[in-house]
N, C-alpha and C positions, 0 to 999 in steps of 0.2 A: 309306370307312366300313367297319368291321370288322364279320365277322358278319353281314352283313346280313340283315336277315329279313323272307318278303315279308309276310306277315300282317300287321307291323306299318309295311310301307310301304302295303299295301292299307288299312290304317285310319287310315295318314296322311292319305292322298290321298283318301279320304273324308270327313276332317275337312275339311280344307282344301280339297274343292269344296262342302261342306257349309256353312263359314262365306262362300261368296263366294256361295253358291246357283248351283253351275254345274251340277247334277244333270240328267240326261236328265228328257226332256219324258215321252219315251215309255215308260223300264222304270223308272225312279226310280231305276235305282243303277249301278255302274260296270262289273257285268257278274261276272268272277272273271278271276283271274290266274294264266297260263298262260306257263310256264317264263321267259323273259326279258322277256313283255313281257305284257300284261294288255287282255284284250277286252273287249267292252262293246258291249252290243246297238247303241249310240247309237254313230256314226260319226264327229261332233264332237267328241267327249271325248277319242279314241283318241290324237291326238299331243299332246295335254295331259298326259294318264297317262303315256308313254313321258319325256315331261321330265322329270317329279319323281321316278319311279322310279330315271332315268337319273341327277338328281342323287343323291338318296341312297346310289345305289349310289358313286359317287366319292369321298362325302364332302363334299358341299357341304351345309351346313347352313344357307345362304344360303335365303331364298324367293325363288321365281321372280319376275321383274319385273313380271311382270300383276299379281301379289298384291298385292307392295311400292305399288305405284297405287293399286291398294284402298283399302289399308289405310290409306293418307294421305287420300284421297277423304273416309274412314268419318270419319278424325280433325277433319277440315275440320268434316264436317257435327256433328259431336257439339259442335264450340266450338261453332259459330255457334247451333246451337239453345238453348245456355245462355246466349248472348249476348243470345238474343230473349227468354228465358226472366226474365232479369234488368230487361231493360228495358222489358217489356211488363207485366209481373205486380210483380215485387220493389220496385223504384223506385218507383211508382205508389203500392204501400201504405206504406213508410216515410213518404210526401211527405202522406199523406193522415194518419199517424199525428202528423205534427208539428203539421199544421195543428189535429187537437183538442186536441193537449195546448194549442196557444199558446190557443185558443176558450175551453179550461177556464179556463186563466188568468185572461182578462178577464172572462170570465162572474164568478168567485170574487170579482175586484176590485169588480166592479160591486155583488154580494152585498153587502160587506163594506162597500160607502161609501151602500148603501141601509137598510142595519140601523144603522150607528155615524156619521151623518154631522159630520162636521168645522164646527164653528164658531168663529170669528173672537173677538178680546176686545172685547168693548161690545155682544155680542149676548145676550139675552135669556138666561140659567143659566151663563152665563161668566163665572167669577171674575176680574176684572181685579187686576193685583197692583201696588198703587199702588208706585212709582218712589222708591227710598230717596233722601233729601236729601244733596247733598254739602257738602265746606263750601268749594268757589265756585260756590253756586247760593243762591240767595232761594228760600223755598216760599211762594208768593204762594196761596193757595186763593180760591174765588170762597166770598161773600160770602153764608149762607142767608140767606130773606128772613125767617125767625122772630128775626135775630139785628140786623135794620133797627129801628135806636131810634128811627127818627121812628114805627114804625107800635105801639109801645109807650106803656103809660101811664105815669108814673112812678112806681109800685110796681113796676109788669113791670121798667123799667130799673134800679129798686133792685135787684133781686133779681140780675138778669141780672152787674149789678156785684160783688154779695155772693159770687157765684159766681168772678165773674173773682177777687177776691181771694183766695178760698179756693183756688182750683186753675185757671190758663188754660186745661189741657184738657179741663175738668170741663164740656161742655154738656149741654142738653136734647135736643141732635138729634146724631148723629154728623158729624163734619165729610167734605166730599168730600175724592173722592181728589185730593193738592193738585199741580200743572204745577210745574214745576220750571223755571226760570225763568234767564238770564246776573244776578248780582250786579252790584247797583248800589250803591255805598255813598256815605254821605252823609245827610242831614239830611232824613227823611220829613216831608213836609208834606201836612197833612188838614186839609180845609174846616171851616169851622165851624158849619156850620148842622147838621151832623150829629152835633156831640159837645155843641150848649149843654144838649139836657135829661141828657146825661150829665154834664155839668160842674152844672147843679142838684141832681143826687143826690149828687153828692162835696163839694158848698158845707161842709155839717156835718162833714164827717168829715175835713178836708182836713187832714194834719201833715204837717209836713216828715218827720219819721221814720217813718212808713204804705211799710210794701212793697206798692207796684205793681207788679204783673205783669201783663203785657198778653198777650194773644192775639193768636194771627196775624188771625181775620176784625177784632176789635178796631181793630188797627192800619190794616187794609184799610177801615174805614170814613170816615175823611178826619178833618182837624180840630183836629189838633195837631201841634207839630215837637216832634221827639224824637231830642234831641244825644244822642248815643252815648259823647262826648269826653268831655264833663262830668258825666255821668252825669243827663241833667235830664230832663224831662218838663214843654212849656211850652206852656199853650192860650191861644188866642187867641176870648175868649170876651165878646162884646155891646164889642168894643174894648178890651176890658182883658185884661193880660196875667197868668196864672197859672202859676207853675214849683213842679212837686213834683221830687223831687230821688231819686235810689236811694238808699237803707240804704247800698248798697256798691257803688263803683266797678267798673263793667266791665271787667276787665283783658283787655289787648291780647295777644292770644295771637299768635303766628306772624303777625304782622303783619296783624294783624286778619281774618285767615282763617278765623276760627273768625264771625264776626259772621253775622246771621242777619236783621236788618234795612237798611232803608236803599236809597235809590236810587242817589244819587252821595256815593261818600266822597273828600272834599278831606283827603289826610293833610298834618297837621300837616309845614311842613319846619324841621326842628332845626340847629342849626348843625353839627350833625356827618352831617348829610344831603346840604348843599350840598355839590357837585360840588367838586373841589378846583382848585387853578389847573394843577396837571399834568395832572388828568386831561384837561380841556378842551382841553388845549394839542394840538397835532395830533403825533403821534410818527411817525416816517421808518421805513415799513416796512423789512424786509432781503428779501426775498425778491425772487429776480430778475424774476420779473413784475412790480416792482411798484417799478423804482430810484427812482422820481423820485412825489412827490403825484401824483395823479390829480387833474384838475378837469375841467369840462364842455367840449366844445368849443367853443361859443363864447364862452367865456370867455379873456380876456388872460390871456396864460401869461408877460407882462413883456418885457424888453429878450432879444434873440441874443444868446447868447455866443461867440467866436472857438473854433474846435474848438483843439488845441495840434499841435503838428508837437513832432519830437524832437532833438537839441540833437547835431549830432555833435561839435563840438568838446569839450561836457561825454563825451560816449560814449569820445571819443580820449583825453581825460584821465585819465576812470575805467579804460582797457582793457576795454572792451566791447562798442565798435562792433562787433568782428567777430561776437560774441557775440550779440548784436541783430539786426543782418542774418543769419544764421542761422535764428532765431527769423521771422523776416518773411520769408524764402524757403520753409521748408517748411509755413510758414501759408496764402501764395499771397497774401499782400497787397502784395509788391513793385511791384506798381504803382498800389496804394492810396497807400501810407508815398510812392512816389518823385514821385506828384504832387500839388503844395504851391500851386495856384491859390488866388488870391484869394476869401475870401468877404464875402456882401455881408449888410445890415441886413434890408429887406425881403423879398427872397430869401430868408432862412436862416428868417424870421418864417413868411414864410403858407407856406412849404414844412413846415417841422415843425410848426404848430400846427393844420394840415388834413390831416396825414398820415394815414393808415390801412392796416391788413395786412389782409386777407382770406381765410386760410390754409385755402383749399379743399381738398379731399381732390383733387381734379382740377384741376392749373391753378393753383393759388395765387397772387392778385395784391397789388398795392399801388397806392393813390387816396392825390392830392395835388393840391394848386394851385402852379403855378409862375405867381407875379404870380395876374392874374384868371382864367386857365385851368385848367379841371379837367381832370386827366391823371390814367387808369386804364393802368398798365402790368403785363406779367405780372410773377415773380418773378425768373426767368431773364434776362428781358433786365433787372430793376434790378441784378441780379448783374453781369452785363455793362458795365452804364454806370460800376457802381462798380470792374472790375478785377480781380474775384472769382467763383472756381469757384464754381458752382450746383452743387455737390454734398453728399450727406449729408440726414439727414432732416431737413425741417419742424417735425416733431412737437414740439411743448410740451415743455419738459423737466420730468423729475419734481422732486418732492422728494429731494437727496439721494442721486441715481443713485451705483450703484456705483462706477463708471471714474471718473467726475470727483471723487468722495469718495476712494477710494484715489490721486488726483493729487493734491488738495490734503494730503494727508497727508503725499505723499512729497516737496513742495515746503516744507513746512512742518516736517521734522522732527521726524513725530508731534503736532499739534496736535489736541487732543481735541473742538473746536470743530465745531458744523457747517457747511454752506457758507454757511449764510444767517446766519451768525455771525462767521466766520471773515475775518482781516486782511487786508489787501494786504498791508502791514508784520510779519505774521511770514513772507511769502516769505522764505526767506534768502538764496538765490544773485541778485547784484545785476543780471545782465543780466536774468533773470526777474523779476526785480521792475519794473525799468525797464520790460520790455515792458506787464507788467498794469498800470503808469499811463498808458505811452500810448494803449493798450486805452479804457482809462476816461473818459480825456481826449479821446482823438481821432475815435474809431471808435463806442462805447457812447455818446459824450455826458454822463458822468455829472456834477453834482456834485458829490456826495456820492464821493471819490475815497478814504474808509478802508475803507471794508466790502467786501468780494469776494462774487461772486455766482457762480452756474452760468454767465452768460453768458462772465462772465472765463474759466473753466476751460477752457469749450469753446474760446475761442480759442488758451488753453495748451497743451492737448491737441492741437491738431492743430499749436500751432508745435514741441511737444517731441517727439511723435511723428513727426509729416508724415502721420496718418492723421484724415480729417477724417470723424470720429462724428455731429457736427449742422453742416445747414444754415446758416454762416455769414452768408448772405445775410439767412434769414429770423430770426436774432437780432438783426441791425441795423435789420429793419422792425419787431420787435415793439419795439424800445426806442423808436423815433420816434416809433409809436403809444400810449403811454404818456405824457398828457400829463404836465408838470412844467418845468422847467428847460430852455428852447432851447438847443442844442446840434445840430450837422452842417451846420454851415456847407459845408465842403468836401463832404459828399454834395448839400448843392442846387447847387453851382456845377458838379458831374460831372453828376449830372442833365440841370441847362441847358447844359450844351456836349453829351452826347451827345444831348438832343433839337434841337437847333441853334437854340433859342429865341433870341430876342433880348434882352440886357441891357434893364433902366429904366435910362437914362439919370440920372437923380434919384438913386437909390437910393447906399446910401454904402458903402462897405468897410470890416468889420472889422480893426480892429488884430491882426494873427498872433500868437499867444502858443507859447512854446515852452518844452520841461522842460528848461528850462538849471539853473546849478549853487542860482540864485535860489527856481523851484520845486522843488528836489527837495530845500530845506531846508526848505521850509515842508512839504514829507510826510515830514518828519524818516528822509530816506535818508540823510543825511547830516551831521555836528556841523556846529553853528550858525556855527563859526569856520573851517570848511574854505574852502580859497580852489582855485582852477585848479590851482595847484602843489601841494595839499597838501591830497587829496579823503579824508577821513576816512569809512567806511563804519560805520554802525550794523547792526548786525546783532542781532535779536530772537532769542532760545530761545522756545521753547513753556513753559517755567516762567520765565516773565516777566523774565531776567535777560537784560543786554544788552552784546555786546563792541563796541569802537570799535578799527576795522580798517583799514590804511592803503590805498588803492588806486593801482595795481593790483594785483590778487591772480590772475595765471593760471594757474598751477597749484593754485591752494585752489577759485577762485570758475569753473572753467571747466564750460560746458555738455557737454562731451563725458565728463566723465565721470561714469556713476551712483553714486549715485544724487542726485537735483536738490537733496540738501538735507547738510548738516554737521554732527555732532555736536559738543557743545561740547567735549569731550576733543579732536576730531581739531583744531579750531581754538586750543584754547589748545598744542597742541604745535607746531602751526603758528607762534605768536607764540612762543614757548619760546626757539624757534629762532633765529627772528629778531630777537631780542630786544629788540621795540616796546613792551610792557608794562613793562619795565624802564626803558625811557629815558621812557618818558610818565610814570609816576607820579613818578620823580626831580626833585627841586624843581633842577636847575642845566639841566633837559633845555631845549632850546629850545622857543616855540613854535609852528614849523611846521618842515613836515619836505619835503623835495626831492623827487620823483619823477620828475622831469623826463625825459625820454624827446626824445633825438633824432630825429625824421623827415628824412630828405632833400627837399629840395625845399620846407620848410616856410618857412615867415617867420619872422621874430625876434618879429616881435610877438602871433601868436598862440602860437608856442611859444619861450616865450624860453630862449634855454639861457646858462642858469646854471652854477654849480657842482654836479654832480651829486651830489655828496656831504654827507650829512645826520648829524648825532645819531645819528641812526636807525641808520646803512648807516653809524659810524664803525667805521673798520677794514675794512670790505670792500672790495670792487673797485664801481664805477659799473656804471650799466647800460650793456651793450651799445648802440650804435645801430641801427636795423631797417635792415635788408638791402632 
């Protein structure tokens, strides 16, 4: 440190034993400073003084380390005392200031409900505000006893009349506030003991053309029916009957919703009211919860039907077997479709008509009777017994999901339709088609085998994909569970072999049905005249026009390539080609046409080989034989 100067290290160092109070007991101060080093009467002080001096002189601006202790010591105590300061004094009064504000409060409330207090409606200076009448309600009012005609003379009852005539709501007393009441319509009937001395004051005056108006307490005294229909007024008075009639016809407003009398109204039924015979008739929902009628479960749901199996020989004919099996490989039903057991009557009956799904969020089961046994199994293992991955959601399907709405579009060629709307028969490509009948037929149980549903799609989806979106399994329990139409023969007969129950011996076997070339005319897959040799493919557009196509077609109708449907440009250039539209409209064309297809190893009698060459195919070459 430059300069140093002692004066102003001597009043350093008197500050600073000043601020620590380290001053002599005995002289009170540090003495004086004496060339390098500085005396001081006090003897403890002296190597203290020699530090700070010794720092300053260096240049140390640091304070000594006793101080630096201090000085932390000083800072310590100065928190903590704010600390106690805060929490002994501060805290205390904030805590005591809330507690009056909230005091004032309730005090104020307490003021305010002892000066203004609060009353209820039907207490003593409480305006009640009588209940406006609708028009489905009756205002039925209670009855003053100044307005009871038996306790009247008959001037009083003249008068009381003269008044009805001139104005219903014109009385002597104010009427109560009147209960609003459910409408009852229909034919008021009032006793008669209450209206004879009214009916003696109306003897003289009585004309058919006289406007009566009646009053609601009027009508509330008993005593006469009053048709509403015919506009009448009819007392029943000492036995004899008396009808005054309205000036003017009540007309029926809004379906008589405007009426303001009456207990029970019987409406007239017109013949344009009675129910129609279609209406009545029961209509066949579309919606895939809902294939087949619902009825009770104990109720007979009728005769089992044979589920159907699929027809290879029609498959081989069409060119589509391979096409099909494809479809049933990457759906996972190949060993559903390749086992073709026996079903039976009773068996197929109490299994489907006691069936039930239980679609728990945890565990989802299925309850059935096989014969007289009630059997609860989970989902998973019905998955199991049936041959089929347990995979993909459960869950309900919506209305109209996306993924299955853009399939059915893309199978359909743009079909504007929606699912619960939309064909089997505008499927265009025929192995897809074939699959979604025996979908319907064999697996769903349908009989209603035109309409396509979400359940159809879901199994499309996953045979055109190989990606299974829904639970397979559990769209086959919720169809079972839908009563209507028996159908899953072969799911009770899997059942009963993987529970290893025992057949009834009694019980009878289904006749096997199969989509040979017989049913797939009657789902007009195919022209009415088409035979084995000469399988004609109908083919639907979405604007309702239809080509008649010769099969096989493997490179028009193949699944491998997208997309799953055909535009009618790309098929009529297809026939263009081939020139079948020419030779079919021609009056000298034959009519059947050859397709015949060599197999090695085949029989003559299932595939007979003919001349391979047709009308059709004149001038070409024959088909090849398969390799």
């Amino acid at each position: 440190m430059s300069g140093f100067d002692e004066t102003s290290a001597r009043h350093f160092v008197d500050r600073r034993l000043d601020l620590v109070g380290r001053r002599c007991f005995k002289c009170g101060g540090l003495g004086r400073l004496v060339a390098d080093n500085a005396t001081c009467r006090c003897w403890e002080q002296r190597t203290r003084i020699n530090e700070v001096i010794f720092t300053l002189r260096k240049g140390d601006t640091r304070q000594p380390p006793l101080l630096n202790r201090i000085n932390v010591v000083i800072y310590l105590n100065v928190v903590l005392c704010l600390h106690v300061f805060v929490l002994v004094f501060l805290l205390p009064f904030v805590a005591l200031v809330l507690l009056l504000f909230i005091a004032l409060v309730l005090l104020s409330s307490l003021i305010f409900h002892l000066l203004f207090p609060t009353r209820r409606q039907g207490e003593d200076g409480v305006r009640v505000e009588p209940a406006l009448p609708r028009d489905d309600t009756l205002i039925r009012p209670k009855r003053p006893e100044c307005h009871d005609l038996r306790k009247r003379t008959p001037d009083e009852a003249e008068e009381l009349l003269a008044k009805i005539g001139r104005n219903h709501d014109d009385w002597t007393t104010p009427e109560p506030t009147p209960t609003p009441i459910l409408k009852k319509r229909g034919l008021i009937k009032l006793n008669d003991e209450d209206m004879r001395e009214a009916k003696k004051s109306l003897k003289d005056k009585e004309d058919d053309n006289m406007s009566i108006i009646l009053g609601r307490p009027f009508l509330n005294t008993a005593g006469a029916v009053i048709d509403c229909n015919k506009g009448k007024v009819t007392f029943n008075v000492d036995d004899k009957e008396h009808t005054v009639y309205f000036p003017k016809r009540i007309d029926k407003k809004r379906k008589m919703d405007n009426f303001n009398f009456g207990e029970v109204f019987e409406r007239e039924t017109t013949s344009t009211g009675r129910p129609s015979r279609t209406a009545t008739r029961f209509r066949r929902s579309y919606n895939e919860d809902v294939i087949a009628p619902s009825f009770e479960p104990e109720e007979d749901n009728g005769v089992p039907n044979a589920s159907s199996f699929p027809c290879y020989n029609f498959l081989s004919n069409a060119g589509l077997l391979d096409d099909f099996f494809t479809l049933v490989n990457k759906a996972g039903l190949a060993a559903y479709v390749g086992d073709e057991r026996e079903q039976y009557y009773m068996l197929t009956k109490i299994f489907v008509e006691s069936f039930k799904f239980h679609n728990k969020h945890y565990g989802p089961t299925v309850a059935f009777k096989i014969y007289g046994d009630a059997i609860t199994m989970k989902l998973e293992e019905f998955c199991v017994a049936l041959g089929i991955a347990p995979v993909g959601t459960s869950s309900k399907i919506k209305d109209n999901p996306r993924v299955l709405l853009e399939l059915y579009r893309g199978i359909t060629n743009d079909d504007c339709r929606t699912i619960q709307r939309g064909k089997i028969r505008n499927i265009q490509l025929p192995a897809i088609k074939y699959f979604a009948y025996y979908i319907a037929t064999s697996i769903l149980g349908r009989e209603n085998t035109s309409n396509i549903s979400s359940y159809h799609l879901a199994f499309l989806i996953a045979a055109l994909t190989g990606e299974t979106h829904y639970h397979l399994g559990s769209l086959i329990a919720r169809r079972l569970s839908n009563r209507g139409p028996i159908f899953g023969g072969t799911i009770a007969s899997r059942i009963l072999a993987h529970l290893k129950l025992p057949l009834d011996s009694n019980d009878v076997p289904l006749t096997p049905r199969r989509l040979d070339i017989a049913a797939m005319k009657s789902h007009h897959f195919i022209t009415a005249d088409s035979t084995s040799d000469n399988l004609v493919y109908k083919m639907l557009f979405a604007d309702g026009d239809e080509k008649e196509i010769p099969l096989p077609q493997p490179d028009l109708f193949s699944i491998d390539r997208e997309p799953w449907s055909r535009s009618k440009e790309e098929v009529e250039e297809k026939m263009k080609i081939q020139g079948f539209h020419q030779q079919h409209d021609s009056k000298d064309a034959e009519s059947s046409y050859d397709y015949t297809v060599t197999y090695p190893g085949a029989s003559s009698s299932t595939y007979p080989e003919h001349d391979p060459s047709s009308s059709y195919y004149e001038g070409a070459t024959s088909w090849a034989p398969w390799d």
